[in-house]
N, C-alpha and C positions, 0 to 999 in steps of 0.2 A: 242580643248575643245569640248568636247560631253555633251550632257545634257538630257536628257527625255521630251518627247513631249507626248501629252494627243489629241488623236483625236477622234471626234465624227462621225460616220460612220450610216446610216440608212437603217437599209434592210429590205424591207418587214414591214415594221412600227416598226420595231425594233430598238430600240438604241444599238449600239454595238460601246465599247468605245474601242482602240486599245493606248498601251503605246511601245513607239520605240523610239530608239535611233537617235539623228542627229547632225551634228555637226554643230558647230559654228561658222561664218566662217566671220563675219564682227564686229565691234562696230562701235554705231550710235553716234553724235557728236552734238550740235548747236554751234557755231560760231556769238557773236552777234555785229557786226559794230556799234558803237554808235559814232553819230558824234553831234555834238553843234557848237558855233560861238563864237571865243573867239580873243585874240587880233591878233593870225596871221590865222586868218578869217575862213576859214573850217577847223575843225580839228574833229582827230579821238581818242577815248582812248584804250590805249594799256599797256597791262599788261610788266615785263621781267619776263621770265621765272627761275625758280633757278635750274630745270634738268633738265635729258637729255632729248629725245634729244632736237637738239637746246637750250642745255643753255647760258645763257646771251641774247640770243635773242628775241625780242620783237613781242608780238602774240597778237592777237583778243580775246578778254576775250570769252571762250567759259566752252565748259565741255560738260561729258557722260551723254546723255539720262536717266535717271532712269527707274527701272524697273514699277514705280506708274506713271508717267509724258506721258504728251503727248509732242508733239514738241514744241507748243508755251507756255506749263506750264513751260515747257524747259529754253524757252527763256528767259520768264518773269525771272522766279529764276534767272538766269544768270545776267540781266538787273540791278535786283534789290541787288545781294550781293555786286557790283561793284558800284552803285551810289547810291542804296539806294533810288533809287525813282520806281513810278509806276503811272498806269495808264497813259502812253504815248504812241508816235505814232512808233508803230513797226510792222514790217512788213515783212513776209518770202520772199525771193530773189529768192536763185537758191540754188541746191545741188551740190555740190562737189563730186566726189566719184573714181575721179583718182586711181587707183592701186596702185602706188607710191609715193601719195602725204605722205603718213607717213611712216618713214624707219622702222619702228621696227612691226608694222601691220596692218592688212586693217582696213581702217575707212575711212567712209564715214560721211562729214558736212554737215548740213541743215543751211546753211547762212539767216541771219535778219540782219535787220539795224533799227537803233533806233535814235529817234531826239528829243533831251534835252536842255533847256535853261540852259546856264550856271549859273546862280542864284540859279536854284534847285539842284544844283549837290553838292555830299556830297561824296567823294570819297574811299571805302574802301577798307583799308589794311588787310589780310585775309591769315597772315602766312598761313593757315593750306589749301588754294590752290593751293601750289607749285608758289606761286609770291614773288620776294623779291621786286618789287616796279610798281609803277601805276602812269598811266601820259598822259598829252594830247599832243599831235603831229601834225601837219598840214600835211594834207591830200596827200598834195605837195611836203613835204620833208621828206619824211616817215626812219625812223631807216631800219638796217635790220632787217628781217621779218622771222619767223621763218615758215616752211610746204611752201604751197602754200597762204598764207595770202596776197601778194602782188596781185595776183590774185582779190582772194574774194573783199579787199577791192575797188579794180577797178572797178570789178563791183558793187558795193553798190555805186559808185558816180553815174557811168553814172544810175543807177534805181533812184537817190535821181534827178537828173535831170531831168529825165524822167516824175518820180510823179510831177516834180516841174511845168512843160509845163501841166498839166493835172487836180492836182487838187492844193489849197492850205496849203500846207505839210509847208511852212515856218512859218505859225501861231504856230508852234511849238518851233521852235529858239529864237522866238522875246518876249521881256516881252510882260504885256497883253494890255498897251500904246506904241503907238511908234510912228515917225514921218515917212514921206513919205521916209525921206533920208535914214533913219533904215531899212525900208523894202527893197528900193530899195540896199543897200550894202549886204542883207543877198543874193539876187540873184545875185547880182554879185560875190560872195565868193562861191555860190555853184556851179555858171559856169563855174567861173576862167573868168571873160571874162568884160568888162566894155561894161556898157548901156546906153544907150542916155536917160538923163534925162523929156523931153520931153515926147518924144513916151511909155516909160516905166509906167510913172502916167498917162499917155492918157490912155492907156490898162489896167492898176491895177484897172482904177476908171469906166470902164466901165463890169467890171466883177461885182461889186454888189457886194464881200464879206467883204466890208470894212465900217466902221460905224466911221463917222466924232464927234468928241466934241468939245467943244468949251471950249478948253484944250490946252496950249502949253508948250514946253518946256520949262524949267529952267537954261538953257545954256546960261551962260556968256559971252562968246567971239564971239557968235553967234546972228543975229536976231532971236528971240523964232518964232518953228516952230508948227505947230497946230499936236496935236494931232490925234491919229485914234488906233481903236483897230477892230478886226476880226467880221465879223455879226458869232455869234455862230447856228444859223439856218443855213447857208447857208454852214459853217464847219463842222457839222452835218451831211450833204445831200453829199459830197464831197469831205471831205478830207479819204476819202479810206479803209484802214484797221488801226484798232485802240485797241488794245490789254491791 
């Protein structure tokens, strides 16, 4: 594909505008991970594809760049025809841009990942994206995966790990009360990995972003456990990139 290019050229204080041909030799892509906490604990949403290639296989809700969009206006739009929600924590990863990660042309993805309580999520179906259906998957047991998605989504754990050691990124998963036990299963759901109850509220309560009420749970089968929701000052200062 060749197209017409418009360059501005200065000589001698002169504008001198030059129109030439170039081709075109890439499409750009975003790729958005969005991951939530639901009953089989990290999980990712993933679109099935209805063509080629890779039909019937299941992909990372993504899409092409527009010509008006920048990357994260990108993202956003993507984020939001698929849940329907916005203003959450999203965050650009890595770029993709293998050769061969797509069989039919080059293209290169700008991978995000995004973290949603399940409560706000509103899932939509959008014949006219080439999806015949939408659905959440544990991170753990993932479908086949259509390009290089298995990939991408690899990496959006170990980055959602990473953020999670650095700043507090789980005030996103969790409603806006929860208990100690609440917060401590969203880490361990996004480690894979069990924490010593103990040490782990020793450390949560000496970090300061947590604000105690005097509020407990409603749990029947349980002794009620006191409530706690996020200081929004200190989420503010900390929790990173926020789109």
């Amino acid at each position: 594909m060749r197209y017409n290019r418009l360059v501005k050229h200065i000589d001698f204080g002169i504008v001198v505008m030059y129109m030439y041909a170039e081709t075109k030799t890439h499409e750009v892509t975003v790729d958005v991970v969005i991951f939530t906490i639901r009953d089989r604990g990290l999980e990712v949403l993933l679109v099935q594809r209805e063509q080629e290639p890779f039909k019937d296989a299941w992909a990372i809700p993504g899409g092409f760049v527009r010509m008006t969009e920048n990357l994260d206006e990108a993202a956003k739009r993507v984020l939001y025809e698929r849940t329907r929600v916005q203003n959450v924590y999203l965050e650009q990863q890595y770029t993709f841009g293998d050769p061969l990660r797509h069989p039919k042309s080059r293209v290169i993805t700008v991978s995000y990942f995004a973290l949603i309580r399940a409560d706000d999520i509103h899932l939509s179906f959008d014949t006219g994206l080439n999806v015949q259906n939408v659905d959440w998957h544990s991170v753990y047991e993932l479908p086949n995966l259509a390009f290089d998605h298995d990939q991408i989504i690899k990496h959006a754990v170990r980055k959602l790990r990473d953020r999670l050691e650095a700043t507090p990124v789980a005030f996103q998963l969790l409603p806006k009360k929860f208990t100690l036990t609440d917060l401590q299963k969203t880490y361990e759901n996004i480690l894979n990995n069990r924490i010593d109850k103990r040490n782990f509220r020793k450390k949560i309560m000496s970090l300061g972003f947590l604000l105690e009420h005097n509020e407990f749970s409603k749990s029947s089968s349980k002794r009620p456990a006191r409530l706690y929701s996020f200081n929004k000052d200190v989420i503010e200062s900390k929790k990173g990139i926020f789109i």
